[in-house]
C-alpha positions as CSV (number, residue, x, y, z in Angstrom):
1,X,-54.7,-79.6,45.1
2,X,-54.2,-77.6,47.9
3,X,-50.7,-77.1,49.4
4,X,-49.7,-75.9,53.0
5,X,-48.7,-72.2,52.7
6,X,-45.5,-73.0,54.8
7,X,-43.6,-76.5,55.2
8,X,-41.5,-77.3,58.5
9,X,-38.4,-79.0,57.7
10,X,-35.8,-80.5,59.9
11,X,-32.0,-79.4,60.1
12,X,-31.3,-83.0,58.1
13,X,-34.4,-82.1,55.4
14,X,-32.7,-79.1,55.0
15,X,-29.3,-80.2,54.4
16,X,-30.6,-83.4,52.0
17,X,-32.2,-80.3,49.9
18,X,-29.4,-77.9,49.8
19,X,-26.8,-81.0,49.1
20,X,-29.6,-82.3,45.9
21,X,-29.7,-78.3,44.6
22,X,-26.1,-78.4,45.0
23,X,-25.5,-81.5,42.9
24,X,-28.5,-80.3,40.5
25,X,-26.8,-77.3,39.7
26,X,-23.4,-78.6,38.7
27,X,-24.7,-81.7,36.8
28,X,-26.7,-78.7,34.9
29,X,-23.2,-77.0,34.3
30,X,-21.6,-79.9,33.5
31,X,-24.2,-80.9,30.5
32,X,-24.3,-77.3,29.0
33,X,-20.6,-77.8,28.5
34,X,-21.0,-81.1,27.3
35,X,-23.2,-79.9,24.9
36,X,-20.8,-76.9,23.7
37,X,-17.8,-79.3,23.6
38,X,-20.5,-81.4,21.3
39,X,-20.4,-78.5,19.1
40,X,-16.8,-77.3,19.4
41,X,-16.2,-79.8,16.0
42,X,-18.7,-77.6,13.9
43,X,-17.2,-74.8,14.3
44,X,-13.8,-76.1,14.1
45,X,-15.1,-77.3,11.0
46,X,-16.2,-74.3,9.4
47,X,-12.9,-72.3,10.3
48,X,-11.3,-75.0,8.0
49,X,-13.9,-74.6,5.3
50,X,-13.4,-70.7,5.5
51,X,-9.7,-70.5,5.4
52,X,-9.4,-72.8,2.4
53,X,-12.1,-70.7,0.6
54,X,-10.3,-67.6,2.2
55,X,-13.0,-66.0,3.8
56,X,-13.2,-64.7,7.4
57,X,-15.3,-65.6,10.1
58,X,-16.1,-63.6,12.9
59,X,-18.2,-63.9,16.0
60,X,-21.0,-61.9,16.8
């Protein structure tokens, strides 16, 4: 496949891409804290687990 070593794009192209990066980029945010939040409960969990076995837990 052979590609054009350099693509003309009018001042609307442009903005449609920058405002689809834009939107990319936070939904990207947006699911790497979902996914923390997701895993918030584990760790909640093992605090729990630690202090009634009276152990501490530290982070890296």
């Amino acid at each position: 496949m052979c590609l054009p070593s350099s693509v003309v794009w009018t001042p609307r192209e442009t903005e449609l891409a920058l405002w689809a990066f834009r939107k990319w980029r936070f939904y990207q945010f947006t699911s790497l804290r979902d996914l923390l939040w997701g895993n918030a409960i584990f760790l909640k969990e093992a605090n729990a687990i630690s202090v009634e076995l009276k152990k501490k837990v530290g982070c890296l």
